[in-house]
C-alpha positions in Angstrom: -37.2 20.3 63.3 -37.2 16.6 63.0 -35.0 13.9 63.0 -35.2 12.6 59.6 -35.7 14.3 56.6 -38.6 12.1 55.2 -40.7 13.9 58.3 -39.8 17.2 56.1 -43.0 18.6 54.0 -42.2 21.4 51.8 -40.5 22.8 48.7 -36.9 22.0 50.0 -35.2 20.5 52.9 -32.8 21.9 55.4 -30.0 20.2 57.0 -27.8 21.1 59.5 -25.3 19.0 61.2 -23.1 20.0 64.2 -20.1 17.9 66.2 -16.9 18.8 68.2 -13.7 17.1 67.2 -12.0 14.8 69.6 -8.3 16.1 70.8 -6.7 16.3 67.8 -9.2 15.2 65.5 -10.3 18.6 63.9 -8.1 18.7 60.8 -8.8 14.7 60.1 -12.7 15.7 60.2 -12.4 19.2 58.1 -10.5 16.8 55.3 -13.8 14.5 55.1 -16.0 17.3 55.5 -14.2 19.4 52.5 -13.9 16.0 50.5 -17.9 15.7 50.9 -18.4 19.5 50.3 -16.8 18.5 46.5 -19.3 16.0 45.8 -22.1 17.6 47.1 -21.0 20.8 44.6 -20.5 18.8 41.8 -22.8 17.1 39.2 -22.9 14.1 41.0 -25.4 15.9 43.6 -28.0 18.5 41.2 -30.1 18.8 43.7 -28.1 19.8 46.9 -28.0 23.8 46.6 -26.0 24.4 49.5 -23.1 23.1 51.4 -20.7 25.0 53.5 -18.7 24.2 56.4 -18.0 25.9 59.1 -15.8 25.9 62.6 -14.7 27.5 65.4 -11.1 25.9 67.0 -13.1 22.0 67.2 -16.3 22.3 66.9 -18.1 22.2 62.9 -21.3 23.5 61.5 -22.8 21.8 58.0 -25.5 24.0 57.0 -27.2 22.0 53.9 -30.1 22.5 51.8 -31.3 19.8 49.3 -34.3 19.9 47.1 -36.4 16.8 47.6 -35.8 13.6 50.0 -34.5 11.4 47.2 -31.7 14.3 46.6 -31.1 14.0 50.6 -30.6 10.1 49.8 -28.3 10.7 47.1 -26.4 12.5 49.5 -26.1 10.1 52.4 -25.4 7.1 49.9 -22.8 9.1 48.2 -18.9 7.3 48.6 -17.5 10.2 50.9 -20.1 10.5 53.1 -20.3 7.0 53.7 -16.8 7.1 54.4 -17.1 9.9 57.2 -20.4 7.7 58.5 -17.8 5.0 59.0 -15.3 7.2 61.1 -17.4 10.0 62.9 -17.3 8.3 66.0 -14.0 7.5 66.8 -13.0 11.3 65.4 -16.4 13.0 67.6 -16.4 13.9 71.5 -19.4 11.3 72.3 -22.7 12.8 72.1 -21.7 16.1 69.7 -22.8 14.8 66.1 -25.9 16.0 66.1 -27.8 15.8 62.6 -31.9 18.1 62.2 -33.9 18.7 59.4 -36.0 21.7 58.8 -38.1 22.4 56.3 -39.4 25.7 54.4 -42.1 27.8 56.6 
């Protein structure tokens, strides 16, 4: 596991990313989250293979998978995910976004 993705060596990287929603939050964070999930299934992102959400009452999973660091980058610099970047903390419980980055074994 590590911390960023450019610490990944491998055929593909691995991405999961977990918070809890502040009181209610949840719905406000599944809209960004599902507004990401679009882009990252479309052609503006070819090399992320895999993005699904998932949650249980106000906590979310990402579970990711991207096939190079530049695709990762592509990702992160995209318009939606920079708008989430710019709100996760006043829509998290402090201290539950958690982002790690596994590679192929």
């Amino acid at each position: 596991m590590a911390s960023n993705p450019t610490d990944i060596k491998g055929s593909s990287i691995h991405l999961i990313a977990q918070m809890t929603a502040k009181p209610g939050q949840a719905e406000a964070i599944l809209k960004h989250l599902k507004t990401i999930q679009a882009n990252a299934h479309s052609d503006k992102e070819p090399g992320c293979n895999r993005y699904d959400v998932v949650r249980f009452e106000d906590s979310f999973c990402v579970i990711e998978n991207y096939s190079t660091n530049d695709d990762v980058g592509i990702h992160m610099a995209s318009d939606q995910f920079q708008a989430f970047s710019k709100e996760v903390e006043s829509l998290t419980v402090p201290g539950t976004f958690v982002l790690k980055f596994f590679g192929e074994t």
